[in-house]
C-alpha positions as CSV (number, residue, x, y, z in Angstrom):
1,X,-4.7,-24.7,-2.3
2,X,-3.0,-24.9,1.3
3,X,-2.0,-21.3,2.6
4,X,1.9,-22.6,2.3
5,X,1.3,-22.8,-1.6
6,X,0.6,-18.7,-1.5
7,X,4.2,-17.9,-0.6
8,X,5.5,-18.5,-4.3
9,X,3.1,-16.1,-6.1
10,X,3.1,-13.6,-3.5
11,X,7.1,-13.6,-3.1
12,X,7.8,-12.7,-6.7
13,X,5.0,-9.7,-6.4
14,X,7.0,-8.8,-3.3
15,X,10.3,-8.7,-5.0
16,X,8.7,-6.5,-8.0
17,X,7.5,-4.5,-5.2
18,X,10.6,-4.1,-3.5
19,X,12.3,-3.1,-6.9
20,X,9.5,-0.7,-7.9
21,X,10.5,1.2,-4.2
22,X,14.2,0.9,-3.9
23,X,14.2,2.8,-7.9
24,X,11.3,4.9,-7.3
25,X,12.8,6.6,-3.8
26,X,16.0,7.1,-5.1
27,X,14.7,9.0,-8.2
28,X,12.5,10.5,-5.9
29,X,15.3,12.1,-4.0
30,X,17.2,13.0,-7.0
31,X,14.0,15.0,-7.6
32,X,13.7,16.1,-4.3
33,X,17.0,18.2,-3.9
34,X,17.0,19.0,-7.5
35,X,13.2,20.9,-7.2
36,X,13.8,21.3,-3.5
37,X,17.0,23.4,-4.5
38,X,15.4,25.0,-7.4
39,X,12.4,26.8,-5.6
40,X,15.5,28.5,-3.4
41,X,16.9,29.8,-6.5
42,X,17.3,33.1,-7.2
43,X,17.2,32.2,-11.1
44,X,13.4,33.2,-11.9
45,X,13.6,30.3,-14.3
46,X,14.5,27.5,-12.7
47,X,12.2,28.6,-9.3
48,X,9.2,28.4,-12.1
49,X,10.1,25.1,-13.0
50,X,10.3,23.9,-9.9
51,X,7.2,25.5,-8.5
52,X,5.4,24.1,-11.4
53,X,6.3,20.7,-10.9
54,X,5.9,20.7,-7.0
55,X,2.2,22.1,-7.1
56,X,1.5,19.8,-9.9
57,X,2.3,16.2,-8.4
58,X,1.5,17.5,-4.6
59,X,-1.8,19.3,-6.0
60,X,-3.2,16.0,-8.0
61,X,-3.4,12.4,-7.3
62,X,-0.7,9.7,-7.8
63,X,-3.2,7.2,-9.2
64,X,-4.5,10.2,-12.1
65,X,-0.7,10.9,-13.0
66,X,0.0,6.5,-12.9
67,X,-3.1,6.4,-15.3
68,X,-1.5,9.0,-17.5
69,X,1.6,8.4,-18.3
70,X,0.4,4.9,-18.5
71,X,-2.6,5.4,-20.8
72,X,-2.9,9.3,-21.9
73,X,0.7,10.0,-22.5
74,X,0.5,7.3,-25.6
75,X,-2.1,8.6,-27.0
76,X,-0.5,12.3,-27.0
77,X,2.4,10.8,-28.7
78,X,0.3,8.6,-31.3
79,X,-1.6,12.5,-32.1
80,X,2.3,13.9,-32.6
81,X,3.9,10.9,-34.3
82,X,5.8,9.6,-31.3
83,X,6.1,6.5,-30.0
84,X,5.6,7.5,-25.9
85,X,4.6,4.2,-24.7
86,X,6.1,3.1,-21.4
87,X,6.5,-0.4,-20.0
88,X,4.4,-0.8,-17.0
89,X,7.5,-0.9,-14.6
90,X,9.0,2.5,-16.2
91,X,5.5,3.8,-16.0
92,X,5.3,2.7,-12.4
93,X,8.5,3.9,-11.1
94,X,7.9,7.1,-13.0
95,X,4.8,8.1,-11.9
96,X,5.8,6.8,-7.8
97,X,9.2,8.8,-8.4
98,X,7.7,12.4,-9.4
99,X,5.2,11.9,-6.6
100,X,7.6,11.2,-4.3
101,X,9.7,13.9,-5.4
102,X,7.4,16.9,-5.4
103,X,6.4,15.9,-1.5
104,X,10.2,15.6,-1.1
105,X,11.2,18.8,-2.6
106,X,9.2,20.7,0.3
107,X,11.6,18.9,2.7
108,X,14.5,19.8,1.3
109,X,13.0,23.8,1.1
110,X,12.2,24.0,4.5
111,X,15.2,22.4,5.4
112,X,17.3,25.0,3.8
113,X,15.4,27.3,4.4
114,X,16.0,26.4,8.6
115,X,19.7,27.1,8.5
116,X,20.2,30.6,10.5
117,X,21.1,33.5,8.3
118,X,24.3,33.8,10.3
119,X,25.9,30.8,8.7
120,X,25.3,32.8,5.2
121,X,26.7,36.1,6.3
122,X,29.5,33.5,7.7
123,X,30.5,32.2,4.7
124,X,29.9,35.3,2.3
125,X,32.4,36.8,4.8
126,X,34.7,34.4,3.5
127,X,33.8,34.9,-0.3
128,X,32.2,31.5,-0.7
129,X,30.7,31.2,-3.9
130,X,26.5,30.6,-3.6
131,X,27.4,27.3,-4.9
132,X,30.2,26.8,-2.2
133,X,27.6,27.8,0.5
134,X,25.3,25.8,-0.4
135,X,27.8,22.5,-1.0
136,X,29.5,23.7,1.9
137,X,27.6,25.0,4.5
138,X,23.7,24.5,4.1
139,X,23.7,21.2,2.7
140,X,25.5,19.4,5.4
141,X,23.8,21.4,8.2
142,X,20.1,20.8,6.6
143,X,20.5,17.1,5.4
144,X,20.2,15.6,9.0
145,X,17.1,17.6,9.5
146,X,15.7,16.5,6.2
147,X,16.3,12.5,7.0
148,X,13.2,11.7,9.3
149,X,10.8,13.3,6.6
150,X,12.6,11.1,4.4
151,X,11.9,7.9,6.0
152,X,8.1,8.8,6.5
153,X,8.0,9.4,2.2
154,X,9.6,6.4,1.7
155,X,7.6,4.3,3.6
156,X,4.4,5.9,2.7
157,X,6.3,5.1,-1.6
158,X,6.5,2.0,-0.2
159,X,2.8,1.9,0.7
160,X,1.6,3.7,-2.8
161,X,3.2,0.7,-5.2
162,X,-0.1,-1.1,-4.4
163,X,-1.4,1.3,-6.9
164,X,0.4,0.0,-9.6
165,X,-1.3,-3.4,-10.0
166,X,-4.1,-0.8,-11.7
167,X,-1.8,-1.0,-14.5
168,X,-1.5,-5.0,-14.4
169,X,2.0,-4.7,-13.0
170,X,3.0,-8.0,-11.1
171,X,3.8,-6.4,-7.6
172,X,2.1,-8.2,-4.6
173,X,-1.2,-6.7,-4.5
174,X,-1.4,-7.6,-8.1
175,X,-0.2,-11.2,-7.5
176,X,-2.8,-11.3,-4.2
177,X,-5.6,-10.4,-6.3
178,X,-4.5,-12.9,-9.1
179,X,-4.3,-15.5,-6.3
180,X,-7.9,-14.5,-4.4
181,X,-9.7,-14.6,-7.7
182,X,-8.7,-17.8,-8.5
183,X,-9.1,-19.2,-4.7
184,X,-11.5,-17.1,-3.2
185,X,-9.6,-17.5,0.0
186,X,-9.5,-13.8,0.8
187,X,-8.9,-13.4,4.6
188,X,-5.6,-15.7,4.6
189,X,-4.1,-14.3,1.2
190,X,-4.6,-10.4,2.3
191,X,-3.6,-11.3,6.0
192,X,-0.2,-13.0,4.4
193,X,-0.1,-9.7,2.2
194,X,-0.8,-7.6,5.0
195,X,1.8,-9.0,7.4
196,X,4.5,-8.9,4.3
197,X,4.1,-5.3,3.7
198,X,4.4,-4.4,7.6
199,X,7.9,-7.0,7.4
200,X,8.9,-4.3,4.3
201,X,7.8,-1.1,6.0
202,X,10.0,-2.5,9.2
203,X,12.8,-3.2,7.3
204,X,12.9,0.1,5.1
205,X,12.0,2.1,8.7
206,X,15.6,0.4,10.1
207,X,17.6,1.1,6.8
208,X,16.4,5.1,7.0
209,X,17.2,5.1,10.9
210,X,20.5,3.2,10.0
211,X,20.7,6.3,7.1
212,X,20.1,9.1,10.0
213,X,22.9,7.8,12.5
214,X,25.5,8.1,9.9
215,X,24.4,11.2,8.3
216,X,24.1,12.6,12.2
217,X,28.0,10.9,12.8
218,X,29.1,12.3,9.1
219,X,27.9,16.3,10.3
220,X,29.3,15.8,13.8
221,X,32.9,14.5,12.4
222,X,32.4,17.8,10.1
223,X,32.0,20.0,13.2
């Protein structure tokens, strides 16, 4: 095969690819602010359940929790009587999404965490509501300080969907395997893959500095 024949193959793995990150970091941020938010609560409950779930997917490894969901979680449902089988792409995103998340939540802690106390006596002295301060006053004061840890997680998401060709999942590492097994033609098909996941990462690294200009504009217009 000439090296112009890879592209086909190896652009339909990319687009998975692309799909499995775009739906992966947004869950992932959903997570994040939910858990992130949770371990600042003063509800002893919902602090434990986010604790729980951050030490658990920052404390084990994303490939271990892929292969459960993927392969253990079945078999737990098959012991109960419940189907719990995913499709590899829910598996995929899944398993990317809570990894993601727990990492994510930590930014969104410290972030909070960062805004002086004076902005909390500020607004109790106007009787906002904890839920009004934080709406109000934290969020849009720690969000802008939150964005460039964001873009480092969601290139490094980006990165970690490699993993989920281990699950026969047709993103591009999967399809550059499929294609250097059957060609042997290994140093052209991992330099094209190579070079297609640095054009991703640029692309995804301008769309999160795109992201951090407007939230920066959005907080100064606030001000």
């Amino acid at each position: 095969m000439h090296w112009t024949e890879y592209f086909g193959p190896l652009m339909q793995g990319a687009w998975v690819t692309i799909e499995l990150t775009v739906y992966s970091t947004i869950l992932g941020a959903i997570l994040s602010f939910a858990a992130g938010i949770g371990k600042t609560s003063h509800n002893p409950v919902l602090k434990g359940i986010s604790v729980v779930y951050i030490e658990v997917f920052r404390g084990t490894s994303l490939l271990v929790q892929l292969f459960w969901l993927y392969f253990a979680l079945p078999l737990i449902g098959d012991a109960v009587g419940i189907d719990l089988r995913l499709p590899p792409v829910v598996a995929g995103v899944l398993a990317l999404s809570l990894n993601i998340g727990a990492y994510g939540a930590e930014v969104v802690r410290g972030a909070i965490q960062a805004v002086s106390k004076d902005q909390y006596e500020a607004a109790k002295a106007c009787n906002f509501t904890p839920r009004q301060t934080l709406f109000s006053v934290v969020l849009p004061q720690a969000i802008p300080e939150m964005m460039p840890p964001f873009g480092n997680l969601a290139i490094q998401n980006l990165k970690d969907t490699a993993l989920v060709s281990l699950i026969s999942l047709g993103d591009l590492a999967f399809r550059a395997e499929q294609l250097r097994n059957f060609t042997q033609d290994s140093t052209t098909i991992y330099t094209m893959v190579l070079f297609m996941y640095f054009g991703m990462a640029l692309v995804l690294t301008a769309i999160m500095k795109l992201l951090e200009r407007n939230v920066g504009r959005w907080r100064a217009v606030r001000r």
